[in-house]
C-alpha positions as CSV (number, residue, x, y, z in Angstrom):
1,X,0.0,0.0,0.0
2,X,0.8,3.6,-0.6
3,X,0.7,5.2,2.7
4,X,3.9,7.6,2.6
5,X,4.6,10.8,1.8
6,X,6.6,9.7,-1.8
7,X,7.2,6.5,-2.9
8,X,6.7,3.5,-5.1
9,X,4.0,3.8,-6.9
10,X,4.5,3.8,-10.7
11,X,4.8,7.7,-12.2
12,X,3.3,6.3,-15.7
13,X,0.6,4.6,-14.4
14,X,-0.1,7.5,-11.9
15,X,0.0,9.9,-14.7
16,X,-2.5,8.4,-16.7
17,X,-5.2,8.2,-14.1
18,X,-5.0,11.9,-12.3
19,X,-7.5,13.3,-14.4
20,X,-9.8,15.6,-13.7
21,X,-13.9,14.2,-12.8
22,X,-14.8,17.5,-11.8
23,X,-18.4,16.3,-12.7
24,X,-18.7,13.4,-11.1
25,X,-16.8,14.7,-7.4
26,X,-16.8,12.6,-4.6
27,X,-17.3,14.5,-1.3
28,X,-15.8,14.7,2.2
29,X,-19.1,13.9,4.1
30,X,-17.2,13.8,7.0
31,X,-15.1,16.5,8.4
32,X,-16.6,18.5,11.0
33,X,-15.8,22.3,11.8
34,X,-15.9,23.7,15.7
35,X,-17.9,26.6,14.5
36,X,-21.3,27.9,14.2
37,X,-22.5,26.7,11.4
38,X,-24.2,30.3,10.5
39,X,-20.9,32.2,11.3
40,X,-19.1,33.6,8.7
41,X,-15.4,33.6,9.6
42,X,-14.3,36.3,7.4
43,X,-17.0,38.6,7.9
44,X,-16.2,42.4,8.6
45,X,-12.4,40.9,7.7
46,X,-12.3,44.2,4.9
47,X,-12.5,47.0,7.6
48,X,-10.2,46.0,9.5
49,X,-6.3,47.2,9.4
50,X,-4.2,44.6,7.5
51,X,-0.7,44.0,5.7
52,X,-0.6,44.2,1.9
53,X,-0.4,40.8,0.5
54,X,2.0,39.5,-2.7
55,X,-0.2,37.4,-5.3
56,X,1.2,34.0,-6.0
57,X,0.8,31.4,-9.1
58,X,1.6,28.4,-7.3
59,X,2.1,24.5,-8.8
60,X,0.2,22.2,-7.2
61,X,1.7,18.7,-8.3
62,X,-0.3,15.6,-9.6
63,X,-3.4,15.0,-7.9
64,X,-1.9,14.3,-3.9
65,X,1.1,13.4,-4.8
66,X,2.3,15.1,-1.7
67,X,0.8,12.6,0.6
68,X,0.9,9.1,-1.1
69,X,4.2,7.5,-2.3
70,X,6.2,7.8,-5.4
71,X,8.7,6.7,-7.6
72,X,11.7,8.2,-7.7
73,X,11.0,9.2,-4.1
74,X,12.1,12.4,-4.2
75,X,10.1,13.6,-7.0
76,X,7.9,16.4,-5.4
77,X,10.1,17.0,-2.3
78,X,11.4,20.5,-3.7
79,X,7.9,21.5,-4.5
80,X,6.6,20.8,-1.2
81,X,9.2,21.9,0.3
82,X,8.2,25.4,-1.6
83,X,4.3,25.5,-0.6
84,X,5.6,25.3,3.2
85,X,8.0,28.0,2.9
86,X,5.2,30.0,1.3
87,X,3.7,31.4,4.8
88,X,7.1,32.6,6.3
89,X,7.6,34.3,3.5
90,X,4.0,36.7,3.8
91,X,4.1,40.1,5.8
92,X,1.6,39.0,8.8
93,X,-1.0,35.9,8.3
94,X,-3.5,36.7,5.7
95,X,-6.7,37.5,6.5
96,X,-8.4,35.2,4.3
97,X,-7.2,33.2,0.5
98,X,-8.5,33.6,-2.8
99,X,-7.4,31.4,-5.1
100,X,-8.2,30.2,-8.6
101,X,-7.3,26.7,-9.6
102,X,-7.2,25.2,-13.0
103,X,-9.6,22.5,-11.9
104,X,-12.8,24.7,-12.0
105,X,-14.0,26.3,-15.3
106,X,-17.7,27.7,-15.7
107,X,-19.3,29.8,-18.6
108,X,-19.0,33.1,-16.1
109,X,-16.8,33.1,-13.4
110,X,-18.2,31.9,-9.9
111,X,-17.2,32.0,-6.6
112,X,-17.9,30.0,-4.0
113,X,-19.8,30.8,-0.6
114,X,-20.3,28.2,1.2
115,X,-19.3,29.0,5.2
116,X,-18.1,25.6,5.3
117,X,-16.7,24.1,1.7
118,X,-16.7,20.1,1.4
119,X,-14.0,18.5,-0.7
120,X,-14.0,17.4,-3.8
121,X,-11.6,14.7,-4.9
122,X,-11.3,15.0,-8.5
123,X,-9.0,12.6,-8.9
124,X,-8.8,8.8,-9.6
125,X,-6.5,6.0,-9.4
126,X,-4.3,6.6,-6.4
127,X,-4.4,5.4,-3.1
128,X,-7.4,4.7,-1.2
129,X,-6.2,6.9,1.8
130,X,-5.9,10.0,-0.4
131,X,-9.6,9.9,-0.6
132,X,-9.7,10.3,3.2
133,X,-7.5,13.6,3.5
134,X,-9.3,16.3,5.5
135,X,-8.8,20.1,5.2
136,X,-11.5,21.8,7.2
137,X,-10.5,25.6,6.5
138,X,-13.8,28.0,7.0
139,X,-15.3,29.7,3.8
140,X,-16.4,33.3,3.8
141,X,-19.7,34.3,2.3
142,X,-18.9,37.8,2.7
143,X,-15.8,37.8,0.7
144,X,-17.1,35.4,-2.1
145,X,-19.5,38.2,-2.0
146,X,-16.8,40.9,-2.2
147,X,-15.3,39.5,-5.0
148,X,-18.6,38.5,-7.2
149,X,-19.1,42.7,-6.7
150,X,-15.7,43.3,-7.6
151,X,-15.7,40.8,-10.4
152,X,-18.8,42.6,-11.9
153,X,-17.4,45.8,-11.4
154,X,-15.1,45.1,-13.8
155,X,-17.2,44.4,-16.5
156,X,-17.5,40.4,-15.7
157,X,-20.5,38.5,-15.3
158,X,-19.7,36.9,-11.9
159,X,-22.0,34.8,-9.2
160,X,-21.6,33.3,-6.3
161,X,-22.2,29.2,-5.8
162,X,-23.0,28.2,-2.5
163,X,-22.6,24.8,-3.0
164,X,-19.1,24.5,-4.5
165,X,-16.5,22.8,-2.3
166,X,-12.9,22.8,-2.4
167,X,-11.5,20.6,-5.6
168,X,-7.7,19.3,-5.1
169,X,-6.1,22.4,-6.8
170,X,-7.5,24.2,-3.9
171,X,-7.1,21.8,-0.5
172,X,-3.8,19.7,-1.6
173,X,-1.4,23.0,-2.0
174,X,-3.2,24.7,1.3
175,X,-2.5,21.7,3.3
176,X,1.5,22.4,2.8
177,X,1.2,26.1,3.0
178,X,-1.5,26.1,5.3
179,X,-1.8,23.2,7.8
180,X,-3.8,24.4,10.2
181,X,-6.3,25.2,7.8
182,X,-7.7,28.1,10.0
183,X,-8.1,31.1,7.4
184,X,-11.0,31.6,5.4
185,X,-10.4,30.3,1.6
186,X,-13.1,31.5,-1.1
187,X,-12.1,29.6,-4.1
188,X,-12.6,31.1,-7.8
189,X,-13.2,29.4,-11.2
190,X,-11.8,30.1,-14.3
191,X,-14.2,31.1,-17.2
192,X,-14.6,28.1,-19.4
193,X,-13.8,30.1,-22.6
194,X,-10.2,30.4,-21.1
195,X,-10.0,33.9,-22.6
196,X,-6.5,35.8,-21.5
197,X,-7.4,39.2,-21.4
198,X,-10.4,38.3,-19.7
199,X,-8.6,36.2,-16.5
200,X,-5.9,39.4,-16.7
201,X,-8.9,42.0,-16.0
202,X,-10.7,39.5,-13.7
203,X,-7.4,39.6,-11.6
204,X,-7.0,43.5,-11.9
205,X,-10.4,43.8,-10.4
206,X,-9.5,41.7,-7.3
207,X,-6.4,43.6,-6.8
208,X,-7.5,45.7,-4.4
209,X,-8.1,42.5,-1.7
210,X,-4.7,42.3,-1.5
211,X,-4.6,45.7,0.3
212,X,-7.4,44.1,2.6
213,X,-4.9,41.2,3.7
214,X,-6.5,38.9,1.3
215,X,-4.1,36.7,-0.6
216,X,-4.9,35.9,-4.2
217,X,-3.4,32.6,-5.4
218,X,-3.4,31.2,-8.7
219,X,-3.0,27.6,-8.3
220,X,-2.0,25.4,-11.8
221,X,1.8,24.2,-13.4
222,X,3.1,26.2,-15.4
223,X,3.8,23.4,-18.0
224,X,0.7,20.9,-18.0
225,X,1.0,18.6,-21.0
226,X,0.2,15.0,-20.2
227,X,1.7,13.5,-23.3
228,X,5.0,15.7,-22.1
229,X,5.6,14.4,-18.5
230,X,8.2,12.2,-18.7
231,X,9.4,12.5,-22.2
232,X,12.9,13.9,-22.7
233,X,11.7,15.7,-25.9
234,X,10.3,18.0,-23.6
235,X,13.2,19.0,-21.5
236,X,14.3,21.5,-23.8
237,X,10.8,22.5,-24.9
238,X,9.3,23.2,-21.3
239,X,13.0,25.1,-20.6
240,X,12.5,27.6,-23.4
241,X,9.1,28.2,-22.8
242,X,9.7,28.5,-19.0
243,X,12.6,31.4,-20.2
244,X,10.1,33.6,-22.3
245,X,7.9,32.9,-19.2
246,X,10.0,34.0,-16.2
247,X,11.1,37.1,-18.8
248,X,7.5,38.5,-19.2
249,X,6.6,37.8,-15.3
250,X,10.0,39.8,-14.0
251,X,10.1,42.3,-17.2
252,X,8.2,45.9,-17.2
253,X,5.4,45.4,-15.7
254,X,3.7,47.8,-18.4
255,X,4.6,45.3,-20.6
256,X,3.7,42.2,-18.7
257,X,0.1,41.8,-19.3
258,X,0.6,42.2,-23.5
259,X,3.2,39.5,-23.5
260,X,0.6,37.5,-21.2
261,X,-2.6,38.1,-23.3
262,X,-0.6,36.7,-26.3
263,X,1.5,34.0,-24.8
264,X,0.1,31.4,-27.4
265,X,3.3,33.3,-29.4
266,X,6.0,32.5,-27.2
267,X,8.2,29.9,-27.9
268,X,6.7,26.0,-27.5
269,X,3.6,27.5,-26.1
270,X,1.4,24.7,-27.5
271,X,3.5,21.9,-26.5
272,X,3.7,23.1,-23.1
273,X,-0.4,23.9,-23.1
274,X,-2.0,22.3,-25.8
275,X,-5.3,23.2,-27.4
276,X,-8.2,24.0,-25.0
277,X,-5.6,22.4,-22.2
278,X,-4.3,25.9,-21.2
279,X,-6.8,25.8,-18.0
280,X,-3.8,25.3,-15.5
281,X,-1.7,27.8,-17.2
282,X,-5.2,30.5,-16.9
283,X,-4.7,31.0,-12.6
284,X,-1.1,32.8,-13.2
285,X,-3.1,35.4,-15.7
286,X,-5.4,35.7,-13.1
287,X,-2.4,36.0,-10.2
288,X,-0.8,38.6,-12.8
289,X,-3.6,41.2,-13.0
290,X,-3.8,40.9,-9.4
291,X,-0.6,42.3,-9.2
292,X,-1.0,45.2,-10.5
293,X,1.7,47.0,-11.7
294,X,3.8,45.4,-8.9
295,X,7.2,43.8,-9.6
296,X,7.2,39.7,-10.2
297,X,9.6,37.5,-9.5
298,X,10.4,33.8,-9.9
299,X,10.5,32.1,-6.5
300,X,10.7,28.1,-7.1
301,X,12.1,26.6,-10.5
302,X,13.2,22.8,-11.1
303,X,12.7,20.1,-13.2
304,X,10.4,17.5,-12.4
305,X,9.5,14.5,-14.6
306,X,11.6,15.7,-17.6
307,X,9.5,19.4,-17.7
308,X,10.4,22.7,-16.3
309,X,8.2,23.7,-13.7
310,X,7.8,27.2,-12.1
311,X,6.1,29.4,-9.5
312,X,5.7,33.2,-9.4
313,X,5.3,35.8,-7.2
314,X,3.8,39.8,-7.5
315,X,4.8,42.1,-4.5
């Protein structure tokens, strides 16, 4: 059995089966929350004094890679090792998390308002324990309100789903940078049209949460090819891409978002995010606009099963 961290079971046959069944989720009927159950956590968290927060596009592995077993071992220790890091490196504790993962896309965009989010494990063939993971972080209906506003205000169409639990783009990277899962997450979906310039402006309307100690997180890979993982031929490939990449995200920031509304034209673009597969490469645009004329920078870079992977950060 598979009950480690990393481990032995096979990458290909891994590979193959963490595919998304966003339609189909299983829930977590069973985690239980010491808190009123009509209690928003985050509520009146905007007038209150708080610490500008950085933006982040963060990876978030392969399915729960992080807590099963893997072969080679080592093959997401650098990663993880990242995501925990993530928290030291803030200004003061956020006040709550947005975040955006590549595993929800909707015609609009939604946001999710449940006060107490269920999770979703949109993954398949992989251990049976990984189907028991728990991360009982609060929602906030007054933020997913917040941001619907915000969202519209910008010239989106935007509502809130109060239904919507966490799916594993959201819960496995929080449970590294996150553990004690005690600040309120409102995740965000993409819009299913994958539209650059409009996840760039969706992000420059929620930049003003990060002056309300709200972190915005874009949570994807930065090279997401399944055909690529593992494959030498890619190597290269995913390390020129990841160059024209790290280039726009630390360039001018003036500059930034044009190079980013037309990355199909940078080098290997489509062999890093193929065809209508560019929905985990959408949450950095996102994480971009967020930032708002601030400076980014690379933070975590290495390659992991024959692909450059990479993570950004806006301060």
């Amino acid at each position: 059995m598979c009950h480690g961290r990393f481990g032995k079971c096979p990458v290909e046959r891994v590979i193959l089966h963490l595919l998304v069944l966003a339609d189909t989720p299983t829930m977590d009927k069973d985690r239980v929350i010491d808190m009123d159950p009509n209690e928003d956590p985050g509520a009146d968290f905007s007038r209150r004094k708080a610490m500008r927060m950085p933006a982040f596009y963060i990876p978030h592995g392969a399915g729960p890679c992080f807590f099963m077993d893997w072969n080679p071992p080592g093959t997401w220790h650098r990663m993880a090792g990242f995501l925990e890091g993530i928290a030291a490196s803030l200004p003061a504790a956020p006040r709550a998390v947005a975040l955006v993962s590549g595993h929800w896309l909707d015609p609009r965009f939604n946001v999710a308002g449940h006060v107490r989010p269920q999770l979703i494990f949109d993954y398949y063939g992989v251990p049976a324990h990984t189907y028991q993971l728990h991360y009982p972080a609060p929602g906030s209906p007054e933020l997913a309100g917040r941001i619907v506003e915000l969202l519209r205000q910008g010239g989106a169409d935007a509502r809130v789903d109060d239904e919507r639990g966490f799916d594993h783009g959201v819960f496995i990277p929080l449970k590294l940078m996150f553990p004690g899962a005690d600040i309120p997450v409102v995740q965000v979906s993409l819009r299913g049209d994958l539209d650059p310039r409009a996840h760039l402006e969706a992000g420059r309307a929620l930049a003003s949460l990060r002056d309300e100690g709200v972190l915005v997180v874009g949570s994807g890979m930065s090279f997401h090819n399944m055909r690529g993982y593992g494959d030498g031929r890619y190597t290269p490939v995913s390390a020129e891409f990841d160059n024209w990449l790290t280039a726009a995200i630390e360039g001018p920031p003036a500059q930034r978002g044009r190079l980013l509304e037309n990355w199909t034209e940078a080098p290997h673009a489509r062999d890093c995010h193929p065809p209508g597969g560019e929905e985990h490469f959408m949450p950095l645009l996102v994480a971009a606009g967020a930032a708002d004329g601030s400076p980014g920078s690379k933070v975590y870079s290495e390659e992991i099963m024959a692909a450059t992977i990479s993570a950004f950060r806006f301060d």
